[in-house]
C-alpha positions as CSV (number, residue, x, y, z in Angstrom):
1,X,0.0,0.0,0.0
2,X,1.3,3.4,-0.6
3,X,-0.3,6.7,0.9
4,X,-0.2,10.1,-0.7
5,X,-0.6,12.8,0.9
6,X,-2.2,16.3,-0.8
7,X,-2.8,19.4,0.5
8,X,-6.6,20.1,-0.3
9,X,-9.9,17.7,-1.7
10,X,-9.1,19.5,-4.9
11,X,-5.5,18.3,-5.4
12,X,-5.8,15.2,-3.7
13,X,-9.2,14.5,-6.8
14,X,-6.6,15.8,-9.2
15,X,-3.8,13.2,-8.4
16,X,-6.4,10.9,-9.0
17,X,-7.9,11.9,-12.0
18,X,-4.6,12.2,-13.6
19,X,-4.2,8.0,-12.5
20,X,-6.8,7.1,-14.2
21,X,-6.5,9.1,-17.4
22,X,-2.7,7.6,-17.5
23,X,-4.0,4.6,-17.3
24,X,-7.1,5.0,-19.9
25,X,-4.3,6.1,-22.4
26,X,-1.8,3.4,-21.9
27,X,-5.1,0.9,-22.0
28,X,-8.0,2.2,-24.4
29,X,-10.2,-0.9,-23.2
30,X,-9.3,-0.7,-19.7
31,X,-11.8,-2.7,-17.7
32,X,-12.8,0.0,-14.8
33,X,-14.4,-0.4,-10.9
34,X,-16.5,2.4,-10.3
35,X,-17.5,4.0,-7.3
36,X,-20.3,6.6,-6.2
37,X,-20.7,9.0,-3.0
38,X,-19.4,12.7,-2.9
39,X,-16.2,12.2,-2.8
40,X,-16.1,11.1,-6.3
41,X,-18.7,13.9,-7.8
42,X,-15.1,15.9,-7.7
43,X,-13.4,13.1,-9.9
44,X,-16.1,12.7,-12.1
45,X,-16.4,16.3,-13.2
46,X,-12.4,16.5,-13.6
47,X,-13.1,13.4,-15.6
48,X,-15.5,14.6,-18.0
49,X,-14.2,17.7,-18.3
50,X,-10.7,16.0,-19.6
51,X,-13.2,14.2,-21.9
52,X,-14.6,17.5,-23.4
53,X,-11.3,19.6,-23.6
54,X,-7.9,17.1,-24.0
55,X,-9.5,14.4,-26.1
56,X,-10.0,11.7,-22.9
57,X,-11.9,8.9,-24.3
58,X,-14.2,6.0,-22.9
59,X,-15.2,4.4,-26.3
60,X,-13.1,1.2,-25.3
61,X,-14.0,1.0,-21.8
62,X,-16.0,-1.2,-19.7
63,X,-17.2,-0.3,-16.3
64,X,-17.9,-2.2,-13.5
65,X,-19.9,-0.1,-10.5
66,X,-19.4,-1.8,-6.5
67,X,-22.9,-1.7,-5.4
68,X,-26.4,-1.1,-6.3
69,X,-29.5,-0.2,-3.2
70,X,-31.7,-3.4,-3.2
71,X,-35.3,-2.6,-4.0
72,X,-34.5,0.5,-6.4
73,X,-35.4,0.2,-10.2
74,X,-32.3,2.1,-12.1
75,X,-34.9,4.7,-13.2
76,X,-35.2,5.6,-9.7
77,X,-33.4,9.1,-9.2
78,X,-31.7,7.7,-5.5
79,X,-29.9,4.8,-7.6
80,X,-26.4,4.5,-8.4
81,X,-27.5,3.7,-11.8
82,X,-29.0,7.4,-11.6
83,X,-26.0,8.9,-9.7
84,X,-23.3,7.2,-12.8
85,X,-25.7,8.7,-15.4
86,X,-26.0,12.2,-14.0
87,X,-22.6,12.4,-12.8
88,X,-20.1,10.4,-15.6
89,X,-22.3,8.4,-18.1
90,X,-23.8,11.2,-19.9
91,X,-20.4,13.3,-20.0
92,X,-18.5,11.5,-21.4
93,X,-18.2,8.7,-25.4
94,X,-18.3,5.8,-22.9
95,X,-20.9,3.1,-24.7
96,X,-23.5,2.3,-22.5
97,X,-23.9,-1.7,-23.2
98,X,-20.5,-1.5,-21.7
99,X,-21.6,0.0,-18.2
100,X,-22.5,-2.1,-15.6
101,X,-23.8,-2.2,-12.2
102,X,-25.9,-4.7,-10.3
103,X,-29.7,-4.7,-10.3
104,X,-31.3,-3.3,-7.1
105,X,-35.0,-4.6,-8.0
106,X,-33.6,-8.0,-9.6
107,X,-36.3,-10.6,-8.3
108,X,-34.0,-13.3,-7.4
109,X,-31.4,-11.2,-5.7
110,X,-28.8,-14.8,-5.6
111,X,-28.3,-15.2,-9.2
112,X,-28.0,-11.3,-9.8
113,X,-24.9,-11.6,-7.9
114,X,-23.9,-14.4,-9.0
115,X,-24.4,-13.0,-12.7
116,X,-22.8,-10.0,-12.0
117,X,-19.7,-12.1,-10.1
118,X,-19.3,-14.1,-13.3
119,X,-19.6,-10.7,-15.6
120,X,-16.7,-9.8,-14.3
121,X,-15.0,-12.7,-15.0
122,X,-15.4,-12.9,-18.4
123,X,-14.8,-9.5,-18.8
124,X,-11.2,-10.6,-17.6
125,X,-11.7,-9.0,-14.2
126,X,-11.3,-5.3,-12.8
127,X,-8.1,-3.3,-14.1
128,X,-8.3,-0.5,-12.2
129,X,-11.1,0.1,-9.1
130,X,-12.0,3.4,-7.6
131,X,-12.8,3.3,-4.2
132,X,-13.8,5.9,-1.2
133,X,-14.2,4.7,2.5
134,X,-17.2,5.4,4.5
135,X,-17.3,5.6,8.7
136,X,-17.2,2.1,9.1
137,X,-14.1,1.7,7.2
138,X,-16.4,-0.1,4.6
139,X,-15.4,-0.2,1.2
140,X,-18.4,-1.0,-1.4
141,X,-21.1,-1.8,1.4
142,X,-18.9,-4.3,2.9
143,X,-20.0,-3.3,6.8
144,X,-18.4,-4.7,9.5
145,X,-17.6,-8.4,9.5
146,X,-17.5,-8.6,6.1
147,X,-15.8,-11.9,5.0
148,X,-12.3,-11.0,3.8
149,X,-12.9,-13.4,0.7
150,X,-17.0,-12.3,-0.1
151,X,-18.3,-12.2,-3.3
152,X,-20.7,-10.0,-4.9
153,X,-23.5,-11.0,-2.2
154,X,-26.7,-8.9,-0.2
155,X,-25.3,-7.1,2.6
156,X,-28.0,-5.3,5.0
157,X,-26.3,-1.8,6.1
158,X,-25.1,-0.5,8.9
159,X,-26.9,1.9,11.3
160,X,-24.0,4.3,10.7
161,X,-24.2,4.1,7.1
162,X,-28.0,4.7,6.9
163,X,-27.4,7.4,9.1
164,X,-24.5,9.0,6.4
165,X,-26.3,7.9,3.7
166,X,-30.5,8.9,4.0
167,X,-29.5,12.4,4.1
168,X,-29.4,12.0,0.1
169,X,-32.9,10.8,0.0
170,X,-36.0,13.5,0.3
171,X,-37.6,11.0,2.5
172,X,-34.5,9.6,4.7
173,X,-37.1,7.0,5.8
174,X,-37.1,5.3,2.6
175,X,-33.2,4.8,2.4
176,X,-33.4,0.9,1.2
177,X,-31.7,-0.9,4.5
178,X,-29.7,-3.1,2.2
179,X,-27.6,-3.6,-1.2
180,X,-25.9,-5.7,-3.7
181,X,-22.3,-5.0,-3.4
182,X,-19.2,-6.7,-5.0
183,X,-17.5,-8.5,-2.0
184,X,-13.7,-7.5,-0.4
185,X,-12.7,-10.6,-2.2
186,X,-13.5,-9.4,-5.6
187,X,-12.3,-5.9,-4.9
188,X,-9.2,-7.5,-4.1
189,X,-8.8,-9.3,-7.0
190,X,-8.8,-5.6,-9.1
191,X,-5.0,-5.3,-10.5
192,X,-4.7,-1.8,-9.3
193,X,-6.9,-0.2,-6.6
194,X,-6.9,3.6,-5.8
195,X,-8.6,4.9,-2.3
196,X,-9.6,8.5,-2.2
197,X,-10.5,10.3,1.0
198,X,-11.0,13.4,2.1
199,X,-11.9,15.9,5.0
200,X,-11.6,15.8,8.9
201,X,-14.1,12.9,9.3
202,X,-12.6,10.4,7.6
203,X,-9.0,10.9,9.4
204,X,-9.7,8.3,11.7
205,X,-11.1,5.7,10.2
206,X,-8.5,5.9,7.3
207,X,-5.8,6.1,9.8
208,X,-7.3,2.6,11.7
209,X,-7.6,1.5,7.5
210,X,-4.1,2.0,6.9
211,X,-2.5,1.4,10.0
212,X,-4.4,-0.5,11.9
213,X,-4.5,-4.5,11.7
214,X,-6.1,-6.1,9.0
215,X,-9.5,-7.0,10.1
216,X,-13.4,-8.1,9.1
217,X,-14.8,-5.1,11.3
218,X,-12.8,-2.5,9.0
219,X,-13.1,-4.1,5.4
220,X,-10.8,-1.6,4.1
221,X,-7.9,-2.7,6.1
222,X,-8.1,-5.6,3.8
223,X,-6.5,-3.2,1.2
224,X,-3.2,-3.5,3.2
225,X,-2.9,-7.2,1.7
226,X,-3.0,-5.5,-2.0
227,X,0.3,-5.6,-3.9
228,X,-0.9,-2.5,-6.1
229,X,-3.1,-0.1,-3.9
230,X,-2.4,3.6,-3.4
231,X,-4.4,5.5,-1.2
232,X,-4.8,9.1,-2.0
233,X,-5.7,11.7,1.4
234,X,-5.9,15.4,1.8
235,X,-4.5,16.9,4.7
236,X,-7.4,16.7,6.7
237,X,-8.0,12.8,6.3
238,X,-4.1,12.6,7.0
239,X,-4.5,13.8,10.1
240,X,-4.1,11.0,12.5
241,X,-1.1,9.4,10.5
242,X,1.6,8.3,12.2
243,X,3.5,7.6,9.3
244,X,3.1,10.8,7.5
245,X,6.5,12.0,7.1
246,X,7.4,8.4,5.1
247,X,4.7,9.0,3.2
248,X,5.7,12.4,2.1
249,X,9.3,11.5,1.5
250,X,8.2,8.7,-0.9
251,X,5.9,10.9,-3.3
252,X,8.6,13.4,-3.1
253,X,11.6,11.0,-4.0
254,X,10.6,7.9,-5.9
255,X,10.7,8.5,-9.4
256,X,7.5,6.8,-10.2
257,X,5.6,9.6,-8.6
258,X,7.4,12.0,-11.0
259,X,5.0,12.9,-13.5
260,X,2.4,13.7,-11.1
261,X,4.3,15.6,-8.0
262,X,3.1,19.0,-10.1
263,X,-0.8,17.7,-9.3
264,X,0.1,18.2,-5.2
């Protein structure tokens, strides 16, 4: 795992918009995990607006979104289906048979994830997944005690999540208490993850994440056992760090990091 450190949301978006675009141009059919929430309206934007004024393209590219609410159609405007189209989808030459993201209203919720598992699969799995955290250190809407190995399965959501989450809805009471999302197992399996996180609220949790022990009640400290995951903080998130001067010394001296040291 490596940790980067920025100084604001906006630089620390940057860095990873800048990732994936590298990554989209060294790979035109790049197979790519999605992810939804705020933190991401930033990177979607920068996205889309790379797409309009350098050239970016999505024509080749398949996407793969982690989670879907049970019980919501994709028409309905809470979904994630809703959220892609409104925030990325629409934006941007991406081909739409190419999109994918599980089905919330599927009436046999066991063999949508086990389609969706498999669609991965012979899509030659995830290249490159995009992931935030939320307050339980979930990643997806694996909550606490999340199998370090799950699939794409139902998994019923955490008081604390509702909570964050059915602030979004104009009736909080009709937040869906449950969703499809890809399991740690199968984000794990993505060649390359990337982690973004920003503001004062997430600093400890992505502190416990990152430096913590590995463990089922904080599914992103799974990320840890990754052999190609950078997480990418503002100084607010970095916070509670205790390894922060490391991390700084490594963006600022490994030559990998070159190209994109201007983005900090």
């Amino acid at each position: 795992m490596e940790v980067i450190i920025q100084s604001t949301p906006a630089a620390a978006a940057e860095l990873l918009v800048r990732l994936i675009a590298h990554d989209l141009r060294a790979n035109p059919q790049l197979v790519l995990g999605l992810a939804t929430g705020r933190t991401m309206e930033r990177v979607y934007d920068r996205l889309a607006q790379m797409h309009r004024e350098c050239g970016l393209s999505f024509a080749g590219a398949r996407t793969f979104n982690l989670d879907e609410y049970v019980g919501l159609p994709a028409t309905d405007p809470h979904s994630y289906h809703r959220y892609m189209q409104e925030h990325l989808f629409r934006h941007v030459n991406v081909d739409l048979r190419n999109t994918h993201l599980p089905q919330g209203d599927a009436s046999d919720l066991a063999a949508e994830c086990h389609r969706y598992e498999n669609l991965i699969r012979k899509c030659g799995g995830i290249d490159l997944q995009l992931l935030g955290i939320g307050q339980t250190g979930h990643i997806g809407f694996n909550e606490p005690l999340s199998a370090l190995h799950s699939r794409t399965r139902v998994k019923a959501l955490s008081p604390v999540t509702i909570a964050q989450n059915s602030s979004l809805f104009a009736d909080p009471s009709k937040m869906p208490r449950r969703a499809i999302t890809m399991g740690v197992g199968t984000i794990l399996e993505a060649r390359r993850v990337l982690l973004l996180a920003t503001g004062a609220g997430k600093a400890e949790i992505v502190a416990k994440a990152v430096e913590g022990p590995i463990t089922s009640m904080i599914s992103a400290s799974a990320l840890q056992m990754h052999a190609h995951c950078t997480v990418i903080v503002d100084e607010a998130a970095a916070a509670k760090l205790q390894g922060q001067d490391y991390y700084r010394w490594i963006f600022a001296n490994e030559p990998e990091w070159e190209p994109y040291r201007s983005a900090s």
